[in-house]
N, C-alpha and C positions, 0 to 999 in steps of 0.2 A: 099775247100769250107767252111768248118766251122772257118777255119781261118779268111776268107774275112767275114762270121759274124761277126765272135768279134770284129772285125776293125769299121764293119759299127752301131754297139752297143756305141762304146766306141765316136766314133764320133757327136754319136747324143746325149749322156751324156753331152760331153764338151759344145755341142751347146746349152742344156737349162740351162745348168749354167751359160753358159755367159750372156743367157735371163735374169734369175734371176737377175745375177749381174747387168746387164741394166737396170733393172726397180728398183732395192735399189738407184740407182746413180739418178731416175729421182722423186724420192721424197722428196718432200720439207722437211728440219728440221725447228722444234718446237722454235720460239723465246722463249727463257729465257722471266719468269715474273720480271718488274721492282724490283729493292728494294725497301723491306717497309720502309716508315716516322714512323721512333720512336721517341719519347723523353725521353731520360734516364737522371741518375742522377749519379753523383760519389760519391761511400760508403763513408763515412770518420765517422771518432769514434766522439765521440760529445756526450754530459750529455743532456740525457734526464729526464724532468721532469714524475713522475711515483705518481700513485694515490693507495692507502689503501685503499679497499672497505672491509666491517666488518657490521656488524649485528647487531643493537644497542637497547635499549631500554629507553623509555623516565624516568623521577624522576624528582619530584619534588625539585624542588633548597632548600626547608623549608616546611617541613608536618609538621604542630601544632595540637596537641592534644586540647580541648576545653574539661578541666575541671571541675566540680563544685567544688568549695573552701571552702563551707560550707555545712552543712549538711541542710534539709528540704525539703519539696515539692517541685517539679517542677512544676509552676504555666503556663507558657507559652512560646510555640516555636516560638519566632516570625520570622528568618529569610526564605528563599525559600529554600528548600533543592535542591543540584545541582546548586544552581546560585553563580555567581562571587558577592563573598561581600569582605566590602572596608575595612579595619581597621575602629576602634572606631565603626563598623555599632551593631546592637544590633542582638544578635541572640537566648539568652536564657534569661526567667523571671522566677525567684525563688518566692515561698511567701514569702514576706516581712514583714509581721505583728508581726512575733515575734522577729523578728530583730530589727522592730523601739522601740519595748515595751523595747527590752537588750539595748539599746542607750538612750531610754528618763530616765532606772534606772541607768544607768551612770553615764549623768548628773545628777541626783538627786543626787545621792552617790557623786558627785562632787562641786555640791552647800554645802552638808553638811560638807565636809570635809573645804571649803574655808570657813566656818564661824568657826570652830574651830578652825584654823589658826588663823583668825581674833582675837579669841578670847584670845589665847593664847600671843601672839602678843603684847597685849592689860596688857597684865598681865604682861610679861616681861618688858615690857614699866613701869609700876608702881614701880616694886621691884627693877631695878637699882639703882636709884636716893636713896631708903632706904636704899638699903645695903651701898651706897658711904655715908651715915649718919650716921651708925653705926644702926639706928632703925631696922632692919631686918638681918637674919645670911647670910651665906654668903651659908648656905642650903638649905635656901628657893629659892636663886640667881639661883642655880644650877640646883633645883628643874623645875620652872619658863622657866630657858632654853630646859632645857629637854622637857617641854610639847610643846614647840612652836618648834622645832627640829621634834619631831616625829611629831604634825599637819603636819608642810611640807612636811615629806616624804609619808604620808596617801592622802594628797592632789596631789601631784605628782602621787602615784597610780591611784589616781581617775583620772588623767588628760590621763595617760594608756589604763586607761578600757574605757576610752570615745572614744577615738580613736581607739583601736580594734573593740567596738563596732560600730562604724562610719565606720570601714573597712567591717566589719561582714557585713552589711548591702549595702554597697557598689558592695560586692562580689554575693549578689542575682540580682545584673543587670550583664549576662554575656556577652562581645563583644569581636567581632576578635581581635585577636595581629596582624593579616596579614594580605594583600591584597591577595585574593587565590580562589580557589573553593571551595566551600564548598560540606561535602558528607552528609551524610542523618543520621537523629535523632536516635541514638544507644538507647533513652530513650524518654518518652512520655508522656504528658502533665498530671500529678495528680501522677506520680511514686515519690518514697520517692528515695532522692540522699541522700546515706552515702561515706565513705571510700574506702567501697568496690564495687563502682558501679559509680564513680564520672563522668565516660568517656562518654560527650555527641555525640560528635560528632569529626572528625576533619578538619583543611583545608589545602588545597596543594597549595601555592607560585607557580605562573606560573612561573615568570618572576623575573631573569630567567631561565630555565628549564636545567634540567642535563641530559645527553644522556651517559649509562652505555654502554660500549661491553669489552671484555673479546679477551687476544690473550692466545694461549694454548702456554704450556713451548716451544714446539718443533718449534713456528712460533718465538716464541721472542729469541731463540736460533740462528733463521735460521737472523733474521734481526740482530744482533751481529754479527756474522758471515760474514756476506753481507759488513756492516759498517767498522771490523775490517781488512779486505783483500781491503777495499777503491773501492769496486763495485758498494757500495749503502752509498749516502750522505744526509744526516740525518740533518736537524736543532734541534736547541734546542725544547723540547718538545711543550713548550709555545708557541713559531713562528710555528707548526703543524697547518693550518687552518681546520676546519670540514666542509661539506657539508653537508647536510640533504637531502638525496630523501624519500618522504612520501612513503605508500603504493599504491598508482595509479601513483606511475612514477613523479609526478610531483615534483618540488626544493622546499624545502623552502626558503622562500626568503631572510633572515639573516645566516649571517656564526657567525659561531666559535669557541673556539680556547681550545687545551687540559688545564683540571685547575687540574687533579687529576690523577696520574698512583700509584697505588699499589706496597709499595717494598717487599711483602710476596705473595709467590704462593698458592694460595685457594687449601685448602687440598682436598674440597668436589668436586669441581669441574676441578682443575689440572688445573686454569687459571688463567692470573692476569687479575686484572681487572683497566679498565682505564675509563676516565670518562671528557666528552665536556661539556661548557657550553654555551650555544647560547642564545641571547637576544630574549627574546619572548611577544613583549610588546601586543601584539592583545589577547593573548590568543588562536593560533593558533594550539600549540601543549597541548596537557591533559599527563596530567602523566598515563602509562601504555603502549602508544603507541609502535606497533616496526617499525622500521624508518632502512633505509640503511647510513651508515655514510663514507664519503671518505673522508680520509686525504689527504691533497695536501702539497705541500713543498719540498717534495724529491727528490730528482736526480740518476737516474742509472748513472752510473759514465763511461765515454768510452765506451758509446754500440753505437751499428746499429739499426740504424730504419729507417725503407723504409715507404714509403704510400701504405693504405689500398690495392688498387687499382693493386697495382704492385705485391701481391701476390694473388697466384693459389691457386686451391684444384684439386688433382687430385687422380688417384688409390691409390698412395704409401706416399700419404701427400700433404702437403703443398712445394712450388716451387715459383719460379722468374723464368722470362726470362733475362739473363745478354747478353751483346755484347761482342765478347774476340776483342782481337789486331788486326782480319784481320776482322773486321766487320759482324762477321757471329752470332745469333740468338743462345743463350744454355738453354739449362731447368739447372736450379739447384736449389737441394731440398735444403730445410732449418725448421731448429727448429724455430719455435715463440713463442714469450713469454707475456709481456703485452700488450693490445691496449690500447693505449695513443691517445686521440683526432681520427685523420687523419691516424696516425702512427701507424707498428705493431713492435716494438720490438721484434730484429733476435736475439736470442741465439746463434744459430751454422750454416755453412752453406754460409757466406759471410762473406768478410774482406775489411779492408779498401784499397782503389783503386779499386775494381771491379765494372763495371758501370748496373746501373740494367737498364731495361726498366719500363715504368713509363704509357705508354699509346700507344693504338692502339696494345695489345696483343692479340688479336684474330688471326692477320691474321699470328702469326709467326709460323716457323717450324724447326725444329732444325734444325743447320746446314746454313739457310736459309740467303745469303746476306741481309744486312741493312743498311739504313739510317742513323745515330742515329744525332739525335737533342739533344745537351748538356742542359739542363734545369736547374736554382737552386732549391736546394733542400729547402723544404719549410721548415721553422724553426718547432722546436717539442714544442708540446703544449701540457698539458692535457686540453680537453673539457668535462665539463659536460655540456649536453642538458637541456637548462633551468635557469641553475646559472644566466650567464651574467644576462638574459632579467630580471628573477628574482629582479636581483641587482638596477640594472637601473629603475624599475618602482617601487620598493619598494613594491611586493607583490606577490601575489600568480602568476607566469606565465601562467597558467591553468584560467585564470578567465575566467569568463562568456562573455564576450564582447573577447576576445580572441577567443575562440569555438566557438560562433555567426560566425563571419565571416570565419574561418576556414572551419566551415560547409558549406558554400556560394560556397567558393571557390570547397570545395570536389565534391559538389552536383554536380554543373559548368562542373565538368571533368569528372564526372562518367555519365552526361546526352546526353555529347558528343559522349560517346566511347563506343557502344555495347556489346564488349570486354570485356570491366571492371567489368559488370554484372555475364556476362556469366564465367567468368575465377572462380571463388567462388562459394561455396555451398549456400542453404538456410540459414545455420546457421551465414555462414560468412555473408551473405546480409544481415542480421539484424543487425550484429554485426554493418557491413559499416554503416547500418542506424545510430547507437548512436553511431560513432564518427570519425571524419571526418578524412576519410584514404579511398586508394585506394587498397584491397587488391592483391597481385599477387602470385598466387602457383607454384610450379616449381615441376619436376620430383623427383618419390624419387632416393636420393643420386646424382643428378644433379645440375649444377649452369648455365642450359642453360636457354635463355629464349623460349617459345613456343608462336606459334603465337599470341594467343590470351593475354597473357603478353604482347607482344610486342604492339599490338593494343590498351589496357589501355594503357603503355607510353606511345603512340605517343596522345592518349586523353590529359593525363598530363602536355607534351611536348606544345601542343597546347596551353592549357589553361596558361600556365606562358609564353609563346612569347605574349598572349596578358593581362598580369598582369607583369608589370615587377617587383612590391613592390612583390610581392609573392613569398616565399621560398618552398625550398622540403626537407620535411624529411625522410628518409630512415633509417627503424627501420624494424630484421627479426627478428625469433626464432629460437631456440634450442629445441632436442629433448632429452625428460627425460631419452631415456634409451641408452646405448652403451657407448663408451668414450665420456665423454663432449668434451673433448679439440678437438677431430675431427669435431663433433657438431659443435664447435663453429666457426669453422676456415671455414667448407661448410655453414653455414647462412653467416658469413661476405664474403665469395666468392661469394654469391649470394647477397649480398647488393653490394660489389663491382662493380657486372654484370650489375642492376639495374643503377647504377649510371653512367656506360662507357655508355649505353645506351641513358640516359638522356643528357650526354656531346654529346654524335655523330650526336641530336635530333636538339643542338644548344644552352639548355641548358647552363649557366655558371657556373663552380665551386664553386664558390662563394656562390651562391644561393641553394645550396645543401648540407646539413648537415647528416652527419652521425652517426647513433645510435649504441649505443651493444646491439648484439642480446641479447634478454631475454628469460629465460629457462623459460619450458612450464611445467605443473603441472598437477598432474592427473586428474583434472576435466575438463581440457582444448579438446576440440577434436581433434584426431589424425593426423588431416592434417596441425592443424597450426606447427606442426613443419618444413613442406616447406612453411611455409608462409613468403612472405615477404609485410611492409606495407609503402604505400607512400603516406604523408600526406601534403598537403598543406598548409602554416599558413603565416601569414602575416611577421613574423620576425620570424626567427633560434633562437634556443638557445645558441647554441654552445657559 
């Protein structure tokens, strides 16, 4: 009996297993997801051009000291203190009245001395003719000469003091030697100027203006170094061109070129000091200013650089997605080094022949079948925001008529997009008010966008399909505290993001300029370090 159990157990086991196995065999399998459309690029080593950014300060190309030359009253200041004056302009009056008094006894002393001339003259003229007669010695001859010798040399002195005097008085009208700015009266109208107080005033030569920075032993070590192992190629000093970014970001609009490097290391400071000189014919720059200085000219020699876009930020750093040999999607991390224009310069991490991806990296996953679209890699360039337009219009690229419509265009897309409002604090919406950007915050230590981000770009997105003369700028921050270098690599992974966005919108590349993040500073508020800003303008700088 308990036999025929087990039998009728084991029988009805088999039979809901075969159930089971019946119903795995009548469920449908999962289509595989298509492969993703990439467009990658092939590594290969190629000299990239590389920019010197340095901390500089303005000087005057010629600071003249303004004198007094003679001793006496200061009678009157007449120039504008703080105005630009011209050479020859007048800017100090001396009293004059004792000076014309030592000039008219000059002359006097010089009429009298020219009639004893005469007079002697007069006498030598007589006693020749006697002495060649025998009537007269040849002592009196001698005599005769001597007094008409010494009148001329007495008359010669007087002709001296007339002209010192005539200088003397010359030196109570004080004027520029320079065309410059003038600084403010060290001495004031009725003070007595001697020797020891002569210094009225002085004036600083704009044009053109000298731009002082300073590299430490260990930086001018490291670029010898660089240069002598043939990693970093270096023209002659002179062929170095300068950039000038002002204090509000904007270019100045004239470059130029090193005139002065130091060959002794400053003991007090442990720097050498180098030294630009840019044509500054408007008076745009004042001597004191501090100004950012980028040398352009240089070449990293044999390096990698991918575009912006094509590098991540993730837990453990910065990464690419590369495609291998059988088409399949890889993370691989990489060291970066400078941002050049478009481009991040890879230290470590990638070699030549391995294909990166370049575009449509959202949807990848390791491992993950692909597409890949071979693409050219875009040539390397360094871009400063600003320069170009700078150059081409001959001025400030920040003008007024510039910002005018920039603000048109901002207002245009932030009145479209309820989003754009909403995505910023009060503080930020002021900000938007004075100057024309769109701003967008992101999570902290995130490069995702959130809805409401997303909803400003497509405001953005909108407004440039129907302006097509209109560009976008794309400028984040950094945050003052932590490692900068991760800082900076999460803002440009989040300008990257902002930007794939803008292209997926319809957007053209083209029309999209990208900025280096800029570090935030203690007074700044704490969210702009996820800030990023997108500005709308009529023309790029790049």
């Amino acid at each position: 009996m308990a036999c025929g159990i087990r039998v009728a157990r084991l029988c009805l086991s088999l039979g809901l297993l075969l159930g089971v196995a019946a119903c795995h065999e009548k469920t449908p399998t999962a289509s595989a997801p298509p492969p993703a459309n990439v467009d990658v690029i092939d590594v290969a080593l190629r000299d990239v051009p590389v920019a010197f950014d340095y901390v500089g300060q303005t000087e005057s190309s010629q600071q003249v000291e303004i004198r007094a030359r003679v001793n006496g009253f200061l009678e009157k200041r007449v120039y504008q203190e703080g105005s630009l004056v011209h050479q020859g302009d007048v800017m100090f009056v001396m009293d004059r009245k004792p000076f014309e008094a030592a000039l008219d006894a000059a002359h006097a002393e010089y009429a009298q001395q020219k009639a004893r001339l005469d007079t002697a003259q007069a006498n030598l003229n007589r006693v020749r003719p006697l002495v060649a007669k025998n009537a007269l010695s040849q002592k009196d001859l001698d005599d005769s000469l001597g007094q008409q010798q010494a009148a001329a040399a007495a008359l010669e002195q007087a002709r001296a003091n007339v002209t010192s005097a005539s200088l003397n008085l010359g030196y109570t009208t004080i004027t520029a030697p320079v065309t410059g700015l003038s600084s403010f009266a060290k001495k004031q109208d009725g003070s007595y100027i001697d020797a020891t107080n002569s210094l009225l005033t002085y004036v600083a030569k704009l044009d053109p203006m000298w731009i002082n920075f300073s590299l430490s032993e260990n930086e001018m070590l490291d670029l010898r170094t660089q240069v002598k192992s043939g990693a970093l190629k270096l023209p002659q000093i002179g062929k170095l061109e300068a950039v000038i970014v002002l204090a509000d970001g904007s270019v100045y609009p004239s470059r130029g070129r090193i005139a002065f490097t130091d060959a002794a290391l400053s003991t007090e400071t442990g720097t050498y000091l180098i030294r630009a000189e840019v044509p500054n014919p408007n008076g745009a720059l004042r001597p004191g200013q501090f100004v950012r200085i980028k040398l352009l000219g240089a070449d990293r020699a044999s390096a990698v650089a991918v575009p912006q876009d094509a590098v991540m930020q993730g837990p453990r750093g910065a990464y690419v997605w590369t495609v291998d040999k059988d088409s399949k999607a890889q993370q691989r991390s990489v060291e970066t080094g400078e941002w050049n224009g478009n481009d991040w310069v890879i230290r470590s991490g990638l070699r030549a022949g391995d294909r990166v991806v370049v575009d449509n990296t959202l949807r990848l996953m390791p491992g993950a079948v692909v597409k890949a679209n071979l693409v050219a890699t875009p040539p390397a360039s360094v871009k400063i925001p600003g320069a170009d337009a700078a150059n081409e219009q001959g001025g400030n690229p920040n003008d007024s008529a510039q910002q005018q419509s920039t603000q048109q265009g901002t207002n245009a897309a932030s009145a479209s997009s309820p989003g754009a409002s909403t995505s910023s604090s009060a503080s930020a919406s002021a900000e938007t008010n004075a100057a024309p950007r769109t701003p967008l915050y992101f999570p902290v230590g995130s490069a995702s966008l959130d809805a409401q981000s997303a909803s400003a770009l497509a405001a953005v997105a909108k407004h440039l399909a129907s302006a097509p003369d209109t560009h976008v700028i794309i400028s984040g921050y950094t945050d003052a505290s932590g490692s900068y270098a991760a800082n900076e690599r999460l803002a440009a992974s989040r300008a990257a993001t902002v930007r794939a966005a803008l292209i997926v919108a319809g957007v053209q590349n083209a029309r999209i300029d990208m900025r280096k993040p800029a570090r935030i500073v203690a007074t700044d508020p704490p969210d702009k370090s996820r800030r990023v800003d997108v500005t709308l303008s009529p023309s790029t700088g790049g």
